[in-house]
C-alpha positions in Angstrom: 0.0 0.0 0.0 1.0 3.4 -1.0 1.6 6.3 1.3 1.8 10.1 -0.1 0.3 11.7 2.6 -0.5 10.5 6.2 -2.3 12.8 8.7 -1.6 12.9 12.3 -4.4 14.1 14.8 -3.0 14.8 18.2 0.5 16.1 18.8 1.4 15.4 21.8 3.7 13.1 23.8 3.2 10.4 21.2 1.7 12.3 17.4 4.6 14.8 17.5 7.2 12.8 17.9 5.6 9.9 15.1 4.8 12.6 12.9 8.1 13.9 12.8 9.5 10.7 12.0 7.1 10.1 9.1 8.4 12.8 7.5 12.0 11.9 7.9 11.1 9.4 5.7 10.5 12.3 3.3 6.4 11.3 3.1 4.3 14.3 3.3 2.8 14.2 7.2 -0.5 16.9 8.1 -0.2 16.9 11.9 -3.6 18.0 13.3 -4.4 19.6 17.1 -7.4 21.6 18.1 -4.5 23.9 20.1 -3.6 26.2 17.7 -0.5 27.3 20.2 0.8 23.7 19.6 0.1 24.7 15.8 2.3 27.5 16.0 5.1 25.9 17.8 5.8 23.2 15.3 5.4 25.5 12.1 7.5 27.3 13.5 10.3 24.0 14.0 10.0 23.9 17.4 8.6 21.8 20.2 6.0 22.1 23.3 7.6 18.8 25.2 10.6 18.4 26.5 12.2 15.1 24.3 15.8 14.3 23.8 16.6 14.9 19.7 12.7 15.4 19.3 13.5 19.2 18.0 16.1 18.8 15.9 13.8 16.4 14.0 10.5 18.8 13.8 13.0 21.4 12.9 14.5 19.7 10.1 11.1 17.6 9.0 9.4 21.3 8.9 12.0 23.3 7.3 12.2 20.4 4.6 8.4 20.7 3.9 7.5 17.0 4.7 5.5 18.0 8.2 3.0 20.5 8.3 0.9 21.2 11.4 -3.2 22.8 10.9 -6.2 22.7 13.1 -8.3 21.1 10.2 -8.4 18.0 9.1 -7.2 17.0 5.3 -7.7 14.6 2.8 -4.9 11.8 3.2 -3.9 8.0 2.4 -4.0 7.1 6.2 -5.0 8.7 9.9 -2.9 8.2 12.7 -5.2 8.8 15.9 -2.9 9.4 18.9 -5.4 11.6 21.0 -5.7 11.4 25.1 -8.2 8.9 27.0 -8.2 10.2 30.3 -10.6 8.3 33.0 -13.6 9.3 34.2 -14.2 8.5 38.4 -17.2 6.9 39.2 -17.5 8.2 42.6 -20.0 6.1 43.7 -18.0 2.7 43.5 -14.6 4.7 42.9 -14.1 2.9 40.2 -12.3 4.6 36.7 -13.8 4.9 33.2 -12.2 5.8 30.1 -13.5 8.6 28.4 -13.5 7.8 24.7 -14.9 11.5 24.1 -11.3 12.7 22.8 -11.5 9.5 20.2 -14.8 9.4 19.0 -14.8 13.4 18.2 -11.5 12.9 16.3 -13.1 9.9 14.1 -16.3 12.0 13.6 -14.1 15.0 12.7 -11.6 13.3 9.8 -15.1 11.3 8.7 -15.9 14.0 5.6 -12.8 13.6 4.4 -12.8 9.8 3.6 -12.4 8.3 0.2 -11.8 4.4 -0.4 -8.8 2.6 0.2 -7.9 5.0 2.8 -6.7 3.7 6.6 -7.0 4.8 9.8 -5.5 2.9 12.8 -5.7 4.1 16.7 -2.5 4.5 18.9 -4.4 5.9 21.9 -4.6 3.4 24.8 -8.0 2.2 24.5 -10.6 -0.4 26.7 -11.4 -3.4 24.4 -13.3 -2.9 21.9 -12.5 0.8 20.9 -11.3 0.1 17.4 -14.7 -1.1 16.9 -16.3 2.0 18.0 -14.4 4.0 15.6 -15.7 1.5 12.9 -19.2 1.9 13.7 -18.5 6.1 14.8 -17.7 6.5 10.9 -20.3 4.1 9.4 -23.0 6.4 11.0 -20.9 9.4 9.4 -20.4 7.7 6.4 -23.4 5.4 5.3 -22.0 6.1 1.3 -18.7 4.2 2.3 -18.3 0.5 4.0 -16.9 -0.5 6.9 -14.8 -3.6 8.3 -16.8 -4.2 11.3 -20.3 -4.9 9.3 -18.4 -5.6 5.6 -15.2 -7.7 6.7 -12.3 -7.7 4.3 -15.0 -6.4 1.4 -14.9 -3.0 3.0 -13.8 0.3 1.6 -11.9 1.5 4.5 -9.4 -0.4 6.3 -9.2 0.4 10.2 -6.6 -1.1 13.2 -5.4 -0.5 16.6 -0.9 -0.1 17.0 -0.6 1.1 20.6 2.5 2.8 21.3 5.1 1.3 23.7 8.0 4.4 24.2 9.7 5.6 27.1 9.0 8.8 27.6 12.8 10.8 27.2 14.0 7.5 24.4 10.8 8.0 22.6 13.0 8.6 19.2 14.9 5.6 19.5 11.8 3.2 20.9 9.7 4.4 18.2 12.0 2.9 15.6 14.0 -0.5 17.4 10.7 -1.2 19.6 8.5 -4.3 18.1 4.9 -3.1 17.5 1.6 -5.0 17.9 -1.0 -4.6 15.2 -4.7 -5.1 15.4 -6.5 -4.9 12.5 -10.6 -5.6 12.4 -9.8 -7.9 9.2 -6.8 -9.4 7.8 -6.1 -6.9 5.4 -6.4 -4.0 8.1 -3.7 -5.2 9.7 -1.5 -5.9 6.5 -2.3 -2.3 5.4 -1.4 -1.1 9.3 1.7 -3.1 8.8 2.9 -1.1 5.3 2.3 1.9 7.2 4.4 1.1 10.2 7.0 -0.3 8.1 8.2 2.6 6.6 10.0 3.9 9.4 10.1 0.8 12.3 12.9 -1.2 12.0 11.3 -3.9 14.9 9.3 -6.3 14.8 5.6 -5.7 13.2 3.6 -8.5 15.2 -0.2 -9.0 13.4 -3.0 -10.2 15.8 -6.6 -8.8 16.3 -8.1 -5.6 17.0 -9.4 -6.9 20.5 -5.9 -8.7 21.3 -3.9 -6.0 20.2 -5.9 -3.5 22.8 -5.8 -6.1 25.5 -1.9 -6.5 25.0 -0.9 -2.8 25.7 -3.5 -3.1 28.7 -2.4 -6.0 29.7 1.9 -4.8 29.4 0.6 -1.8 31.6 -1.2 -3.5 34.3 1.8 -6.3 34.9 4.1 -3.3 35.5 1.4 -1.6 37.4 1.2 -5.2 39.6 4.9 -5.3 40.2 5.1 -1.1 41.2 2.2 -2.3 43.7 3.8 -5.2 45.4 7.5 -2.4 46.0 5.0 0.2 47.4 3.6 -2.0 49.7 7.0 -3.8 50.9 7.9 0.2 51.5 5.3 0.7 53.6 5.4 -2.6 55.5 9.4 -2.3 55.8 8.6 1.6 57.4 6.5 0.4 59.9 9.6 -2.4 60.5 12.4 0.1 60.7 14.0 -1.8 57.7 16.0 -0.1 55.1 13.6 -1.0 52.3 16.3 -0.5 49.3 18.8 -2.4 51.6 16.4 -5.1 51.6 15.3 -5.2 48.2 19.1 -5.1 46.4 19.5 -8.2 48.9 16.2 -10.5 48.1 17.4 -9.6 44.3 20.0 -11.4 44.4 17.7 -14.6 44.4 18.4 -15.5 41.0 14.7 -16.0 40.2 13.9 -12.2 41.8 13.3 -9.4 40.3 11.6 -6.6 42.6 11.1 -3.5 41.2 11.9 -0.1 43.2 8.9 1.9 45.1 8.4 5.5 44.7 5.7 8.2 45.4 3.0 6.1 43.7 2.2 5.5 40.2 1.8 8.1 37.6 2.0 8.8 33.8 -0.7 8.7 31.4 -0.3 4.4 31.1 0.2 2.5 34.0 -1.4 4.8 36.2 -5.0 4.5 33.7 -4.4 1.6 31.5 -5.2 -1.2 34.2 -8.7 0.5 34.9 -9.5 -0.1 31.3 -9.3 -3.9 32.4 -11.3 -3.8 35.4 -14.1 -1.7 33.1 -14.3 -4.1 30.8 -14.6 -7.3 33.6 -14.6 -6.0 36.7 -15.5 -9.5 39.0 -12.9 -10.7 37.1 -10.0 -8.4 37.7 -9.7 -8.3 41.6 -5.2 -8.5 41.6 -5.3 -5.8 39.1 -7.8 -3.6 41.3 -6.0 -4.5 44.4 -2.6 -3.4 42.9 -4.2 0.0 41.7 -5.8 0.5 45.3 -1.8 0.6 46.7 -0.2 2.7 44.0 -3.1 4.8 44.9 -2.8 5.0 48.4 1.1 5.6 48.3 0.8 9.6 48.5 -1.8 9.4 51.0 0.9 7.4 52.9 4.1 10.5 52.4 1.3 12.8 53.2 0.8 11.2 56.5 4.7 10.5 57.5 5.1 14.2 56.6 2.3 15.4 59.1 4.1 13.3 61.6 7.0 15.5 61.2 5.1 18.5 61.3 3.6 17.7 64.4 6.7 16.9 66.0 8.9 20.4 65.2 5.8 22.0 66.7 5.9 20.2 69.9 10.0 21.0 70.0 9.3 24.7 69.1 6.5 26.0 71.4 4.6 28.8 69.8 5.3 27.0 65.9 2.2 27.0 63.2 2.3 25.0 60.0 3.1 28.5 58.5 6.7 28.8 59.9 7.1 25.6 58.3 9.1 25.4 54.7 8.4 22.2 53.3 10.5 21.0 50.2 9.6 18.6 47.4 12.1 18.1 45.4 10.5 16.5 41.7 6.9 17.2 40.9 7.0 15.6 37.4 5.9 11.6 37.2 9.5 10.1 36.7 13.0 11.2 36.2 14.3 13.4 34.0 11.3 14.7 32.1 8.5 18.0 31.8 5.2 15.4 32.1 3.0 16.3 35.2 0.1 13.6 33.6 -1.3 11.5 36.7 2.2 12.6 39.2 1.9 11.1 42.2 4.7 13.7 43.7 2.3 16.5 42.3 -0.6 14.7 44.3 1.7 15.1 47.1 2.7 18.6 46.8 -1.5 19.7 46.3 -2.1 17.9 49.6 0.8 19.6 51.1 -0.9 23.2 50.1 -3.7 21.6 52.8 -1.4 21.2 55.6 -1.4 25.0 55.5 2.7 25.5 55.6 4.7 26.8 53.3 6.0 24.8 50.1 8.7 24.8 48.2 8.9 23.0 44.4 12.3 22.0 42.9 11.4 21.0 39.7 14.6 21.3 37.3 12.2 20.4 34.5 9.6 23.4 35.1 10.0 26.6 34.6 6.4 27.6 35.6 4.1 26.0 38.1 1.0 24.4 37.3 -2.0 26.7 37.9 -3.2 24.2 41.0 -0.3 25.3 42.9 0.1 29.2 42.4 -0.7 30.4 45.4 1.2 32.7 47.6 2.7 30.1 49.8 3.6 27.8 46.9 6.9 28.9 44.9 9.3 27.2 42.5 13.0 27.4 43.7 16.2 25.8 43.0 17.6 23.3 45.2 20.4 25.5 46.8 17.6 27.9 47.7 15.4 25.0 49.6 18.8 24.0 51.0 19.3 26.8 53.0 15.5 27.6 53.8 13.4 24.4 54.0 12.7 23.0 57.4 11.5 19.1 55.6 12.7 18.0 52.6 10.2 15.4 50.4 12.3 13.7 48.1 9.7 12.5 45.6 11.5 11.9 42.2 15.2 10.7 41.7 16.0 13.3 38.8 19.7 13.4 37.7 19.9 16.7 39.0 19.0 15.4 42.9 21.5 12.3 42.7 24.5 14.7 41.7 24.0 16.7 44.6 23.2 13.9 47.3 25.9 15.0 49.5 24.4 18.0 50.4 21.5 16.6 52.4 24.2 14.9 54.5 23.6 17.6 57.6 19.8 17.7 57.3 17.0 16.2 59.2 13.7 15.9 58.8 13.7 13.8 55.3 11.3 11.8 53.9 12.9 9.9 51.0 10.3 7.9 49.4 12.6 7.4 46.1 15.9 5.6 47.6 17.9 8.6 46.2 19.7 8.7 50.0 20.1 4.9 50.3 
């Protein structure tokens, strides 16, 4: 199949960076967001995210004229859907749905524009069954074309589901080496899918179903999700046991048949944190581990919150006369792992928005910030460098293990008052 123009809608963490490495390829790519800031930014060769080598590529990919970036849709040979499905909480069980709203406007939106032979496959992390939706989304739109889910491998438009599988800060490498699982809704939907991905990933294309394929990226989320769950809770036993829990864990790892993972703030990120709720939507008697395990990632900032209200009740007792508000507290990484600008699902920003409650004064070292999200600016909120909460901060909350933190680890040597709840002192 035959590729002269691809369109991608959504340009975030995931479009930009495939869209930019479409058009290395030297394919003409339309990249499509309803944010006409983000529009801006990439016509203009730069980027909104922070990704290693990402900008170099926009920059060359726009200046060459293979990637242009609109708010409306256009006619292409294939749609790459990589928009956000965020949950919705269902407050009355506390359960998590995802909202396919995001998906199913983007379909509707690209529907006038169809013509036959043309593809469309979804990369957004998706509950079983989505790719389906999409099918029958368009076939409502569209009842002058035919569609795979009602017309099988006779239908005009082919349409799969590729989920995405990159770390976030290799995303350009991953999205090249990484093997990719296609789902197409007939055999020839995922053969087209396949020509697509080909063009610029050098891994493995692996062709399965539309409903497997879906289930697999779940399913690769909620095993790491499982594993996160059961170090978080060995943190919190080993606490309450005065172990060292990073002392322990390097020693049961060296059982050659162990592999424990390390604990943290909590979960966060736009995948593990969501993805497993996707499962337990879908079949919820029948998902009670992966429930369980997103109960205790959950519950992990809950937990720091508590220790550090421990603390603060304790400097108060040694200083008569103390309030919360001649308390500086610290946290040092707001963002939801090492090393990178994403804030999506951050369990050390939950902590620092329950730490505005505690009515003392905060202090955010974020290297990876330059401006604070709107939930925090408030006048005893402010974003500092870590010399500056050095000398000043009376607690220090060590919630993400940037690069930054572990070349400096010396200098908490003379402090007290530390909650470390990343290892980044052990």
């Amino acid at each position: 199949m035959n590729f002269e123009k691809i369109s991608v809608v959504g340009l975030g963490y995931i479009g930009l960076p495939t869209a930019a490495m479409l058009a290395t390829q030297k394919i003409n790519v339309i990249g499509v967001d309803i944010n006409q800031d983000t529009i801006n930014i990439v016509n203009s060769g730069n980027i909104h995210i922070i990704e290693p080598g990402l900008e170099q590529i926009v920059q060359k990919a726009v200046s060459s004229g293979y990637l242009h970036a609109t708010t409306k849709h256009q006619s292409a040979d294939a749609f790459l859907i990589a928009v956000p499905t965020p949950f919705i909480e269902e407050s009355k069980v506390k359960d998590k749905k995802a909202d396919l709203g995001y998906i199913e406007a983007a379909s509707k939106s690209l529907a006038p524009l169809l013509k036959i032979g043309d593809l469309i496959v979804l990369e957004s992390t998706s509950p079983v069954g989505t790719t389906e939706k999409i099918s029958e989304w368009l076939a409502e739109a569209r009842p002058d074309l035919t569609f795979p889910h009602a017309d099988g491998e006779l239908s005009d438009i082919r349409i799969a589901y590729c989920p995405e599988r990159v770390l976030p800060g290799n995303v350009l490498h991953e999205l090249v080496e990484n093997d990719r699982v296609i789902g197409g809704l007939t055999k020839k939907c995922s053969e087209a899918a396949e020509s697509l991905y080909k063009i610029f990933v050098r891994g493995e294309c692996l062709l399965t179903t539309a409903r497997t394929a879906e289930m697999s990226k779940l399913t690769e989320n909620s095993f790491r999700d499982l594993n996160i769950a059961f170090a978080n809770e060995l943190s919190v036993i080993c606490s309450k046991l005065n172990i060292n829990t990073w002392e322990l864990i390097s020693l049961a790892n060296r059982h050659p048949r162990v592999n424990i993972l390390q604990p943290g703030a909590g979960v966060g990120g736009h995948c593990i944190a969501v993805d497993p709720w996707f499962i337990v939507q879908s079949c919820p008697a029948e998902s009670r581990l992966i429930r369980t395990a997103r109960d205790v990632n959950d519950c992990k900032p809950e937990w720091v919150l508590n220790q550090l209200e421990v603390i603060l009740k304790n400097i108060r007792v040694k200083n008569p006369g103390y309030t919360s508000r001649d308390i500086t507290v610290a946290c040092l990484g707001i963002t939801f792992k090492p090393n990178i600008d994403d804030l999506r699902e951050s369990p050390a920003l939950m902590i620092a928005e329950g730490i505005t409650n505690l009515d003392c004064n905060l202090q955010i070292v974020e290297p990876n910030i330059q401006l604070l999200p709107e939930n925090l600016s408030n006048k005893n909120v402010e974003l500092v460098s870590l010399d500056h909460s050095l000398m000043n901060a009376d607690i220090f909350c060590i919630l993400v293990k940037h690069n930054e933190f572990q070349k400096l680890v010396n200098k908490f040597d003379q402090k007290d008052n530390i909650i470390d709840v990343v290892g980044l002192l052990s």
